[in-house]
PDB file of N, CA, C and O in Angstrom, chain B, residues numbered from 101:
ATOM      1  N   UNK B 101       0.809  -1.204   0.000  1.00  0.00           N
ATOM      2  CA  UNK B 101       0.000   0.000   0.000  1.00  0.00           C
ATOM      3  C   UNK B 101       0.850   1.265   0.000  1.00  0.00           C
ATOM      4  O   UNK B 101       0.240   2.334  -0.033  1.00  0.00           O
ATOM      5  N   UNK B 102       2.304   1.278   0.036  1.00  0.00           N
ATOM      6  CA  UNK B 102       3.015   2.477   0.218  1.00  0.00           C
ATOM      7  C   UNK B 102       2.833   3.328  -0.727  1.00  0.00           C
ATOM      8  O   UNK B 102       3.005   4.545  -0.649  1.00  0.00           O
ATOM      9  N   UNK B 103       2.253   2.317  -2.241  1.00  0.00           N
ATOM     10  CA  UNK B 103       2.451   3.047  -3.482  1.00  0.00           C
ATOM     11  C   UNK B 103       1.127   3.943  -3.842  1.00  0.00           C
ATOM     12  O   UNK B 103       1.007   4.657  -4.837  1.00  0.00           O
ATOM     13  N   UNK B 104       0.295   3.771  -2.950  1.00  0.00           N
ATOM     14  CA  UNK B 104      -1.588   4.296  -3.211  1.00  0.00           C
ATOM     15  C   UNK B 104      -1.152   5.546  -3.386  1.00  0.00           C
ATOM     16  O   UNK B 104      -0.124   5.972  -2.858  1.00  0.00           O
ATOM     17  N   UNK B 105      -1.775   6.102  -4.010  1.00  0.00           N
ATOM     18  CA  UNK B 105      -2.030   7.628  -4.556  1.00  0.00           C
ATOM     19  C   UNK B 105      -3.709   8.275  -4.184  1.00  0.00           C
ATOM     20  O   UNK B 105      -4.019   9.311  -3.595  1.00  0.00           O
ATOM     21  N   UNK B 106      -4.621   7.143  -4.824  1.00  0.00           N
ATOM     22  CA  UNK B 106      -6.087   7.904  -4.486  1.00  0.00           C
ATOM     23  C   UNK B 106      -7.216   6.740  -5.273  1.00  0.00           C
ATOM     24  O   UNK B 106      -7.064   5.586  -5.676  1.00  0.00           O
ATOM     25  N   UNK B 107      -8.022   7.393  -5.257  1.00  0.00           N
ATOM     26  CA  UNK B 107      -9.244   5.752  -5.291  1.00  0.00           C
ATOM     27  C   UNK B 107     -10.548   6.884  -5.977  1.00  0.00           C
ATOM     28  O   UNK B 107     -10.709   8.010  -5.505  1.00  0.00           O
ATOM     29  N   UNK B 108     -11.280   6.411  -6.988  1.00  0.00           N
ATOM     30  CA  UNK B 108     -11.869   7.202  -7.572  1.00  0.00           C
ATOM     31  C   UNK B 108     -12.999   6.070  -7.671  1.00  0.00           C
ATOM     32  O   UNK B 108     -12.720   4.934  -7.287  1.00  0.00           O
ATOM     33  N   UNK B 109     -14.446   6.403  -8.250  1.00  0.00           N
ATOM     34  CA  UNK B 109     -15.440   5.353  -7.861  1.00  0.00           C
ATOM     35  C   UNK B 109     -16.116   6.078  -9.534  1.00  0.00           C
ATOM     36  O   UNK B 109     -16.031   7.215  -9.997  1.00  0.00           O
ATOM     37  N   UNK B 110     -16.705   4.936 -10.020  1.00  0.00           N
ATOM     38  CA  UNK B 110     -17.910   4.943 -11.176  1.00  0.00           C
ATOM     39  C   UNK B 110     -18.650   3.520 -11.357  1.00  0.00           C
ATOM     40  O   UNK B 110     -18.377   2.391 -11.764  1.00  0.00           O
ATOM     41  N   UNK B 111     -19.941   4.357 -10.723  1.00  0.00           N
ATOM     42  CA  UNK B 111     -20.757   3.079 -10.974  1.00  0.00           C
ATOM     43  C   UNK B 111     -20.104   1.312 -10.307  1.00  0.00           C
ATOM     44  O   UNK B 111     -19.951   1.021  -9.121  1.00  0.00           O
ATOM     45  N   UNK B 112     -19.896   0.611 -11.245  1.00  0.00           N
ATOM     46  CA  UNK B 112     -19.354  -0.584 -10.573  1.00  0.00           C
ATOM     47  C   UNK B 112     -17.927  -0.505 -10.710  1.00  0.00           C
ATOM     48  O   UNK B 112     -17.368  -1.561 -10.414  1.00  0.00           O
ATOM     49  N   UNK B 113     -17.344   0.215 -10.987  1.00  0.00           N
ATOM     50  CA  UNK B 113     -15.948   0.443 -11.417  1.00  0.00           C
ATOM     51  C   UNK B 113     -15.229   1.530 -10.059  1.00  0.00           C
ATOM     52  O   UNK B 113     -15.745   2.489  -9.486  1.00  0.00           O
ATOM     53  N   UNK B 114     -13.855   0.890  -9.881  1.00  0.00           N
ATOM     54  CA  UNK B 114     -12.854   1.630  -8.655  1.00  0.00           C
ATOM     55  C   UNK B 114     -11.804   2.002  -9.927  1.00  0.00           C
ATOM     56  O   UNK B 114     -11.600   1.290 -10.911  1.00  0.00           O
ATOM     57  N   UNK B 115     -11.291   3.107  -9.681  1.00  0.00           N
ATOM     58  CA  UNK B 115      -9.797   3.004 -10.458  1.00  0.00           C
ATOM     59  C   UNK B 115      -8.914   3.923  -9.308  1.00  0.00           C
ATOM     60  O   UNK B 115      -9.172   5.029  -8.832  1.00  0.00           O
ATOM     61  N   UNK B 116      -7.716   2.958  -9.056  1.00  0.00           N
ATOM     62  CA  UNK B 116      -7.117   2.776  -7.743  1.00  0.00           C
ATOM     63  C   UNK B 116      -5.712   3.568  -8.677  1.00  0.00           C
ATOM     64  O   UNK B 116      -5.184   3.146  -9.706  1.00  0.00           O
ATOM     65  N   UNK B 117      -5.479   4.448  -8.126  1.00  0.00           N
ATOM     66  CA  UNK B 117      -3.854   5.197  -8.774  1.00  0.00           C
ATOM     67  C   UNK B 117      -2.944   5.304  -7.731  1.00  0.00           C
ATOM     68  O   UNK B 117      -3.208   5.655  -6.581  1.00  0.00           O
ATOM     69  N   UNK B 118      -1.628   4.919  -8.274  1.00  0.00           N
ATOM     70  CA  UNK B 118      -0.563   4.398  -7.657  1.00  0.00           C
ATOM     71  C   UNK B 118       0.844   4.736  -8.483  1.00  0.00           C
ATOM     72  O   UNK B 118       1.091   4.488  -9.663  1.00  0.00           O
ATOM     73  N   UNK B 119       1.664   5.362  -7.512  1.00  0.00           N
ATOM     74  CA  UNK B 119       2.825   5.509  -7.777  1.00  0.00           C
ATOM     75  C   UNK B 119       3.345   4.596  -8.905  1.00  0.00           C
ATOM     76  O   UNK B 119       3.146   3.382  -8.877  1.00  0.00           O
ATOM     77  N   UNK B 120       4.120   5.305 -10.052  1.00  0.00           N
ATOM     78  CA  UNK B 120       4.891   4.025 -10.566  1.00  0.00           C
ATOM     79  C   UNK B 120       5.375   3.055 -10.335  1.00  0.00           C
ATOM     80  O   UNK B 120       6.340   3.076  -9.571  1.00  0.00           O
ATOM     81  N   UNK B 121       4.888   1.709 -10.926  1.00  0.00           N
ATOM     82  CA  UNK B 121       5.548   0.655 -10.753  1.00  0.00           C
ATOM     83  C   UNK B 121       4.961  -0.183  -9.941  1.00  0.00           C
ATOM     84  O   UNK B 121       5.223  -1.379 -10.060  1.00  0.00           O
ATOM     85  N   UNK B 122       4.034   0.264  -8.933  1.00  0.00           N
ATOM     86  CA  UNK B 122       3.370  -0.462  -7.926  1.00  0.00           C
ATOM     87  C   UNK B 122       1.779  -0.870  -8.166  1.00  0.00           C
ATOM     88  O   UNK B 122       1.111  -1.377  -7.264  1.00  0.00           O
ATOM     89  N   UNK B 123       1.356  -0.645  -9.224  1.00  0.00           N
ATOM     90  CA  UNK B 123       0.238  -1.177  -9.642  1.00  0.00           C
ATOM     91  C   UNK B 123      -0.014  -2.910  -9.864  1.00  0.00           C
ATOM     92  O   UNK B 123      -1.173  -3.317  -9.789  1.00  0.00           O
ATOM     93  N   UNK B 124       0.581  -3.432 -10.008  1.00  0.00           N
ATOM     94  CA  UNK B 124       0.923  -4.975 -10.248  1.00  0.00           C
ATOM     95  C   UNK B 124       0.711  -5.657  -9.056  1.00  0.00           C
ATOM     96  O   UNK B 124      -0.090  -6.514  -8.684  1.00  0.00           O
ATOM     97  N   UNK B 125       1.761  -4.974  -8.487  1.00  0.00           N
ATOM     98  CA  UNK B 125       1.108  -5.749  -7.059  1.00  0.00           C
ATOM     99  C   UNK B 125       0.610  -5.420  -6.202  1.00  0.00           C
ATOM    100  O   UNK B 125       0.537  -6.061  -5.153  1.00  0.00           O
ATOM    101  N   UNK B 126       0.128  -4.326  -6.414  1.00  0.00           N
ATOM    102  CA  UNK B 126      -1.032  -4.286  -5.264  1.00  0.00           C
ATOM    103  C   UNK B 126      -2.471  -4.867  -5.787  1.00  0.00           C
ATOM    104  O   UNK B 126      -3.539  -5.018  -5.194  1.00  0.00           O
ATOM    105  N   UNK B 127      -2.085  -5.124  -7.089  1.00  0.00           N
ATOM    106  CA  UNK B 127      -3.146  -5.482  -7.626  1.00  0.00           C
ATOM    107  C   UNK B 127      -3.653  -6.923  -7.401  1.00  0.00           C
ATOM    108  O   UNK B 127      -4.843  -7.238  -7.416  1.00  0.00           O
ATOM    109  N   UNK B 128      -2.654  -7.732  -7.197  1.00  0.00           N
ATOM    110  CA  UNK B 128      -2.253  -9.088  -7.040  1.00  0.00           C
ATOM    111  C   UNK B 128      -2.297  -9.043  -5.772  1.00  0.00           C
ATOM    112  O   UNK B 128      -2.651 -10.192  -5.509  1.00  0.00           O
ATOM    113  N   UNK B 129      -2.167  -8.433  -4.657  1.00  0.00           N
ATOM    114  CA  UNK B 129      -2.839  -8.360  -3.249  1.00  0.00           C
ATOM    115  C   UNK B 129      -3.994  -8.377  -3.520  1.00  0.00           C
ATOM    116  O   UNK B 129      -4.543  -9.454  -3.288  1.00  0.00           O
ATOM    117  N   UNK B 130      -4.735  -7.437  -4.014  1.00  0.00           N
ATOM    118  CA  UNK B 130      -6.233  -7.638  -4.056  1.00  0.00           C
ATOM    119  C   UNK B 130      -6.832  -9.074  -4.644  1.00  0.00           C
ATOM    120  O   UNK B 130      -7.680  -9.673  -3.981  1.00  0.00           O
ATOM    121  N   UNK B 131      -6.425  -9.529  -5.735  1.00  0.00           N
ATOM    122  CA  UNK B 131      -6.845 -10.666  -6.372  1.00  0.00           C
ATOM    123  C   UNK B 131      -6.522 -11.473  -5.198  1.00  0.00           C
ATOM    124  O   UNK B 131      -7.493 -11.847  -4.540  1.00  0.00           O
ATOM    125  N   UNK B 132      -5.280 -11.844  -4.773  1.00  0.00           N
ATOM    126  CA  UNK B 132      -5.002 -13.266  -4.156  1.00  0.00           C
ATOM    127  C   UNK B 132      -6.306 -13.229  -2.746  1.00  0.00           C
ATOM    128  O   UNK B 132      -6.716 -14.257  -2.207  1.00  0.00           O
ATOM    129  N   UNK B 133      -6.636 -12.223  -2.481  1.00  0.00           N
ATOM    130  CA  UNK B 133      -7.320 -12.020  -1.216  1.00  0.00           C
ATOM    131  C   UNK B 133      -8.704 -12.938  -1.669  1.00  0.00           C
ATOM    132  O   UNK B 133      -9.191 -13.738  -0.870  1.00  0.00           O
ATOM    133  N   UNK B 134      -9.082 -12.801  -2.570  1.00  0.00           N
ATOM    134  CA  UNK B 134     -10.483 -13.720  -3.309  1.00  0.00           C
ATOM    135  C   UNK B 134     -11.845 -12.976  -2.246  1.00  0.00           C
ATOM    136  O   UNK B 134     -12.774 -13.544  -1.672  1.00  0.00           O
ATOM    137  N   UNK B 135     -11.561 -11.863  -2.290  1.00  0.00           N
ATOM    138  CA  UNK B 135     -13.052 -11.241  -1.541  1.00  0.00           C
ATOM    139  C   UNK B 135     -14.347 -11.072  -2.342  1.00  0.00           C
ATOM    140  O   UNK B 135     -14.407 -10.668  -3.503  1.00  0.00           O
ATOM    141  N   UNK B 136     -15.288 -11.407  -1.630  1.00  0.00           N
ATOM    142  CA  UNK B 136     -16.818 -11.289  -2.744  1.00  0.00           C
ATOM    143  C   UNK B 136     -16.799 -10.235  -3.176  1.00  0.00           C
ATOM    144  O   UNK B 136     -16.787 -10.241  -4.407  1.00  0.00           O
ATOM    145  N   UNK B 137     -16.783  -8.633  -2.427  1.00  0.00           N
ATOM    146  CA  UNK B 137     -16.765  -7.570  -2.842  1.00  0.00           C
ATOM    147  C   UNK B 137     -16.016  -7.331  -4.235  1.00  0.00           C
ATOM    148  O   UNK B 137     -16.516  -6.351  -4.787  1.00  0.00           O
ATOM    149  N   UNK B 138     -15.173  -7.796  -4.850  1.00  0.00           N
ATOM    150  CA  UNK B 138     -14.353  -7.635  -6.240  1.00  0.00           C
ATOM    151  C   UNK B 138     -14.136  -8.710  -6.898  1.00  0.00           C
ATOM    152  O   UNK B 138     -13.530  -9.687  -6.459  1.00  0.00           O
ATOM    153  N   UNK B 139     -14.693  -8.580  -8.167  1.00  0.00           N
ATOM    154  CA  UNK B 139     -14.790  -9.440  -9.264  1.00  0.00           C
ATOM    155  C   UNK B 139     -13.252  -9.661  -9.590  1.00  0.00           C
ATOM    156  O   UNK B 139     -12.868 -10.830  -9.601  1.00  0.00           O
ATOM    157  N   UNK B 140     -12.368  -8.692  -9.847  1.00  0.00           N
ATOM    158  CA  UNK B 140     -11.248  -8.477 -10.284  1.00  0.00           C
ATOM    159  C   UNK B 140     -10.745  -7.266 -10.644  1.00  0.00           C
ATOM    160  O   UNK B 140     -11.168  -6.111 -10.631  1.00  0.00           O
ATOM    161  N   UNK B 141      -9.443  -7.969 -11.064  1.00  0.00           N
ATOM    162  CA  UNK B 141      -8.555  -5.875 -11.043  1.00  0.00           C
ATOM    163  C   UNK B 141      -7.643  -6.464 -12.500  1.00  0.00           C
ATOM    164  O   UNK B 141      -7.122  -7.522 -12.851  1.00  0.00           O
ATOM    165  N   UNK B 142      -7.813  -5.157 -13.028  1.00  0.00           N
ATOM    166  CA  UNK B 142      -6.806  -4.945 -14.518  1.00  0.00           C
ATOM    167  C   UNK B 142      -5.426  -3.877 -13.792  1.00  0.00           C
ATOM    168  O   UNK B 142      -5.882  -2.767 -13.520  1.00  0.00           O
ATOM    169  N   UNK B 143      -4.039  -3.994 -13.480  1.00  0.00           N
ATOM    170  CA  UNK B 143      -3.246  -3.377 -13.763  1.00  0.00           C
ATOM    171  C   UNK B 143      -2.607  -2.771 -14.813  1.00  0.00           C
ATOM    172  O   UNK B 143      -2.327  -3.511 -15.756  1.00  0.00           O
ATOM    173  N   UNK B 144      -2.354  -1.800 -14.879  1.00  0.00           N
ATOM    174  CA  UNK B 144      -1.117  -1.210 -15.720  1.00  0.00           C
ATOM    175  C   UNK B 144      -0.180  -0.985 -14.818  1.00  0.00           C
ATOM    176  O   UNK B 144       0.073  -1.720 -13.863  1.00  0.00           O
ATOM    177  N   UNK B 145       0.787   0.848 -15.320  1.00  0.00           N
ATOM    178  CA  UNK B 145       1.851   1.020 -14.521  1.00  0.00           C
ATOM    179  C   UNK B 145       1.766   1.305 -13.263  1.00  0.00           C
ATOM    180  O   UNK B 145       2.526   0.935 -12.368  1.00  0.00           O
ATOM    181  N   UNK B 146       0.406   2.276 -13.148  1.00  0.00           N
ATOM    182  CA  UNK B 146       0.638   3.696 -11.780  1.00  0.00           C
ATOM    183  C   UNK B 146      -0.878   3.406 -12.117  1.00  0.00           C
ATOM    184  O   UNK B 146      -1.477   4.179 -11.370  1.00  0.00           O
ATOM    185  N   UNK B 147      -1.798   2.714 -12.833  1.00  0.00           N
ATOM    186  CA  UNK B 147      -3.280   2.601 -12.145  1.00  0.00           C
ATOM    187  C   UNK B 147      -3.665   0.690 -12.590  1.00  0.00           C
ATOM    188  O   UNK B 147      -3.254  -0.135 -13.406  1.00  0.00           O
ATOM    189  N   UNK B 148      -4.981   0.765 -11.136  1.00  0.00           N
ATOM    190  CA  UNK B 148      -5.676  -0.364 -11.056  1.00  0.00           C
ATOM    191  C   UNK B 148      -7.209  -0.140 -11.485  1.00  0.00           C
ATOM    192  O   UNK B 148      -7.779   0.727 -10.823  1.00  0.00           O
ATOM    193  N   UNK B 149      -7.683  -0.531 -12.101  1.00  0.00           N
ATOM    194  CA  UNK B 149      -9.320  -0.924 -12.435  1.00  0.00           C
ATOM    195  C   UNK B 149      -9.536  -2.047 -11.483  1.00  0.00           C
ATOM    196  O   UNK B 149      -9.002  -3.155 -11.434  1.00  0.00           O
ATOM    197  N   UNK B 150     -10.505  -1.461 -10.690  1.00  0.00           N
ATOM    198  CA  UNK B 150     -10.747  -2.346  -9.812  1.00  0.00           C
ATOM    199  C   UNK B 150     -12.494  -2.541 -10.389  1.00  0.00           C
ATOM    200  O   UNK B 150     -13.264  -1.588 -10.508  1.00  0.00           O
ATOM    201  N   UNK B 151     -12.880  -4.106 -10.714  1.00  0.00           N
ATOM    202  CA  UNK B 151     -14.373  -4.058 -10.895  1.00  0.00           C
ATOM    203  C   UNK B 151     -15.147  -4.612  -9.858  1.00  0.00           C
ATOM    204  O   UNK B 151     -14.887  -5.808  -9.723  1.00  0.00           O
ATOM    205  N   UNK B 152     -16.157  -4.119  -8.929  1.00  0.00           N
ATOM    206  CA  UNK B 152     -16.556  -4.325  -7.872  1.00  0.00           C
ATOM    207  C   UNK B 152     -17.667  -5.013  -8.312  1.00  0.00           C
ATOM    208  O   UNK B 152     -18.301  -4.660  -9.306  1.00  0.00           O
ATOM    209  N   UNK B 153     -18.026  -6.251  -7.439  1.00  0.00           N
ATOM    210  CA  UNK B 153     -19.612  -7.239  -7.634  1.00  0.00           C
ATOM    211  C   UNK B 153     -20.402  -6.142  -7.524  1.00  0.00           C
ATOM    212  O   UNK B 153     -20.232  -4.989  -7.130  1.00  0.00           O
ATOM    213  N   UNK B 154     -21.821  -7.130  -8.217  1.00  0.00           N
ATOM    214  CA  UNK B 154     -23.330  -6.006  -7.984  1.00  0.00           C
ATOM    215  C   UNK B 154     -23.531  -6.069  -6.896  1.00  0.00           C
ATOM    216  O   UNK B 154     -23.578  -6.992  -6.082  1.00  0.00           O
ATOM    217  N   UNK B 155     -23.728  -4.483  -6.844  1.00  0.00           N
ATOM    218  CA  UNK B 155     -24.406  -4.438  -5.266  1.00  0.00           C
ATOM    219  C   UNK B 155     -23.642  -4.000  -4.418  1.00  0.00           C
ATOM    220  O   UNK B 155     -24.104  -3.321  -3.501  1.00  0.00           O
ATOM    221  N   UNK B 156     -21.994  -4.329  -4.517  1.00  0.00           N
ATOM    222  CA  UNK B 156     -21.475  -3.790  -3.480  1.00  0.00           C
ATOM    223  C   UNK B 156     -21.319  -2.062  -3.540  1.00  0.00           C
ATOM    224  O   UNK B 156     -21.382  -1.421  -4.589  1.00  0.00           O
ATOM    225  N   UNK B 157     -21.101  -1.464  -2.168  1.00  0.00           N
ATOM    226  CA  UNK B 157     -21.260   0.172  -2.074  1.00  0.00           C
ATOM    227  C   UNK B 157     -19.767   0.142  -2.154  1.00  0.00           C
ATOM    228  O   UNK B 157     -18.955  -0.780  -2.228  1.00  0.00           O
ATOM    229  N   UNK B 158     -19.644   1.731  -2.108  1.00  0.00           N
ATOM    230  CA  UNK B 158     -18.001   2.476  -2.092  1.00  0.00           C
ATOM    231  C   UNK B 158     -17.522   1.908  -0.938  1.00  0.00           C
ATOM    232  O   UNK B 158     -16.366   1.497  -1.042  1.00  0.00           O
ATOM    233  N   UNK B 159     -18.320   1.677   0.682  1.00  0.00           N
ATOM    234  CA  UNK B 159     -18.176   1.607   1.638  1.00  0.00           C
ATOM    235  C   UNK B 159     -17.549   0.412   1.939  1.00  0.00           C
ATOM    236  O   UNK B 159     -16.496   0.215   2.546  1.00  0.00           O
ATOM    237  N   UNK B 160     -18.360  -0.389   1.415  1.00  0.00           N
ATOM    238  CA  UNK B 160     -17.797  -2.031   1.208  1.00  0.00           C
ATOM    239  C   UNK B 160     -16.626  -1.798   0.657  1.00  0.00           C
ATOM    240  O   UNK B 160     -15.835  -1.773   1.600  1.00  0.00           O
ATOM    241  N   UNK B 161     -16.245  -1.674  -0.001  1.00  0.00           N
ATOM    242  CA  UNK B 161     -14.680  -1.799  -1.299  1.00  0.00           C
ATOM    243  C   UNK B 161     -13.852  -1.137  -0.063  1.00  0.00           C
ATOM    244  O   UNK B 161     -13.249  -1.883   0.708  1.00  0.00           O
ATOM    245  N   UNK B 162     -13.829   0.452   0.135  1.00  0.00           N
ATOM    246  CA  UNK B 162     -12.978   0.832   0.834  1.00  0.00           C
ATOM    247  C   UNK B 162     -12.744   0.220   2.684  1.00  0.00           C
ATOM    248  O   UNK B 162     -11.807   0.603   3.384  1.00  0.00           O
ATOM    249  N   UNK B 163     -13.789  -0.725   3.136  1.00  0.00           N
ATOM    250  CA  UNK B 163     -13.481  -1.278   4.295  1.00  0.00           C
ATOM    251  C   UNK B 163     -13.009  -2.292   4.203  1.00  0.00           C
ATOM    252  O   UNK B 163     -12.145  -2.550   5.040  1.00  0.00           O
ATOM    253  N   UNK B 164     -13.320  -3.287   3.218  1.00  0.00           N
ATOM    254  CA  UNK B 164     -12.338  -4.354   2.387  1.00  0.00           C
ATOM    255  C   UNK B 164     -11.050  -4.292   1.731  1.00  0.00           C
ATOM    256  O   UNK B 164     -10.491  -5.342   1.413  1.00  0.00           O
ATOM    257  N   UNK B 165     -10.566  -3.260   1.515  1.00  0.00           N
ATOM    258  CA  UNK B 165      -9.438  -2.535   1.035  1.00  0.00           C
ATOM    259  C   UNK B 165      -8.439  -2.180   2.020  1.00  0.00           C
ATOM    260  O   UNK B 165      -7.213  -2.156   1.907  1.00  0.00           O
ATOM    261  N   UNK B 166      -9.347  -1.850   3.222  1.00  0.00           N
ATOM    262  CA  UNK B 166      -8.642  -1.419   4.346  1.00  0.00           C
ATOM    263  C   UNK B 166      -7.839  -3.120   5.190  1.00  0.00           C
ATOM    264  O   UNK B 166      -6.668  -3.443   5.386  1.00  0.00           O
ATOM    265  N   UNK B 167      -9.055  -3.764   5.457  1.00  0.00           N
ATOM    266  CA  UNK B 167      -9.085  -4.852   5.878  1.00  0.00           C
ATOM    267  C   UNK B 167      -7.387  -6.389   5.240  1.00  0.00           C
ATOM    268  O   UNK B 167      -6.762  -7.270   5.830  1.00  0.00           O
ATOM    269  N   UNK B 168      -7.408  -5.711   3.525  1.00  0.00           N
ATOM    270  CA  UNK B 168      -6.315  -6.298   3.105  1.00  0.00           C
ATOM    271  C   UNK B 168      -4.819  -5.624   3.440  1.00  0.00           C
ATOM    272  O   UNK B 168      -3.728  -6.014   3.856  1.00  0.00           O
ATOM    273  N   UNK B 169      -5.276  -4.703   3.119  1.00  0.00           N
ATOM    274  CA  UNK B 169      -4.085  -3.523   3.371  1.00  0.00           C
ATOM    275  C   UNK B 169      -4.622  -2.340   4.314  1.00  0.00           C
ATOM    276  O   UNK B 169      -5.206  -1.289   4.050  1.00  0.00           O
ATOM    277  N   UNK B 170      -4.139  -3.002   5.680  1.00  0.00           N
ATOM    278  CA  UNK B 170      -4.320  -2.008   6.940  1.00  0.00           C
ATOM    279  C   UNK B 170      -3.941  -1.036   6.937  1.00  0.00           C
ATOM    280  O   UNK B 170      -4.432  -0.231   7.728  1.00  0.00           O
ATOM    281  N   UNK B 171      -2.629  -0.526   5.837  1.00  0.00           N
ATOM    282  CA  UNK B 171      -1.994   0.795   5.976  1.00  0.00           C
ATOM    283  C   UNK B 171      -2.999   1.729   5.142  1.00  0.00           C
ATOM    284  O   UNK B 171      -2.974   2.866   5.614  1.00  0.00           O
ATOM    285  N   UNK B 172      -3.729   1.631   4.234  1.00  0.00           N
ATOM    286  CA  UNK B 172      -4.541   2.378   3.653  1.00  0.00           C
ATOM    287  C   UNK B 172      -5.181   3.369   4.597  1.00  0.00           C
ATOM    288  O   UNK B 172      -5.084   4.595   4.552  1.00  0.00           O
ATOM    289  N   UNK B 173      -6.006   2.457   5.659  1.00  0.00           N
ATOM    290  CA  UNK B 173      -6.303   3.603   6.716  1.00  0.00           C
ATOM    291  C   UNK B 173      -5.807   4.964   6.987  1.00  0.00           C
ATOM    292  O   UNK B 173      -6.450   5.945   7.361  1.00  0.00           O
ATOM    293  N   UNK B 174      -4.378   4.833   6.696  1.00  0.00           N
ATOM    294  CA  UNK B 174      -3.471   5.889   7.181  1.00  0.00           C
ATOM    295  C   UNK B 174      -3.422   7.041   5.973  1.00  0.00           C
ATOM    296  O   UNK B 174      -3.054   8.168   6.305  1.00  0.00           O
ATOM    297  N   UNK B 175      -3.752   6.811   4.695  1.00  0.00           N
ATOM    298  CA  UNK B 175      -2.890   7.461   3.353  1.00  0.00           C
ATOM    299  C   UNK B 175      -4.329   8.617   3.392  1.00  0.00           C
ATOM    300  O   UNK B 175      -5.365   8.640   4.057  1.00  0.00           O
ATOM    301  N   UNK B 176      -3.817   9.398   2.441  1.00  0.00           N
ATOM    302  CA  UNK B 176      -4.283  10.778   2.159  1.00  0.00           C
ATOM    303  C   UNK B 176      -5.109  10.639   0.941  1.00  0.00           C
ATOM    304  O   UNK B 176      -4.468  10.952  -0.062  1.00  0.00           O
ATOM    305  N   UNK B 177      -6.036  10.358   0.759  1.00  0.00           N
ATOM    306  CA  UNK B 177      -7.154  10.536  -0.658  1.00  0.00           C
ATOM    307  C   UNK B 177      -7.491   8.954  -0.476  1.00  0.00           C
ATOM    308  O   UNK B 177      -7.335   8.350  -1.537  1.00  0.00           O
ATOM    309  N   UNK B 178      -7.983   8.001   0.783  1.00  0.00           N
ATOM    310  CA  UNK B 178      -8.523   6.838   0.690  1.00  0.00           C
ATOM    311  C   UNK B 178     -10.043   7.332   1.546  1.00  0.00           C
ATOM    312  O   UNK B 178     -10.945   6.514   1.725  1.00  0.00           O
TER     313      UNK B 178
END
């Protein structure tokens, strides 16, 4: 999570921005976690598409987010 930048929301769609280079695996944190809340995540360099199940809220994603990566709590634009 050192690499989070900020978390933006549309509809069923998260797009998670991240320092260069660290998109991959944080992305691959999220996947390996296998939470209902997220279908899956597309990486590139410095952003994640995160696609959230139906139904779930912003609230869900970002307490599940927190829950994988505890340091999020801490960062500036989560």
């Amino acid at each position: 999570a050192d690499g989070f930048r900020d978390l933006r929301f549309s509809g069923n769609l998260a797009v998670m921005r991240t320092q260069p280079g660290y998109a991959s695996s944080i992305a691959a944190v999220i996947d390996k976690s296998e939470t209902w809340e997220i279908l899956g995540t597309i990486a590139g360099d410095d952003t994640i598409l995160v696609i959230l199940s139906e139904g779930t809220t912003r609230e869900q994603l970002t307490t599940r987010l927190v829950k994988i990566m505890p340091y999020l709590k801490t960062r500036e634009g989560f």
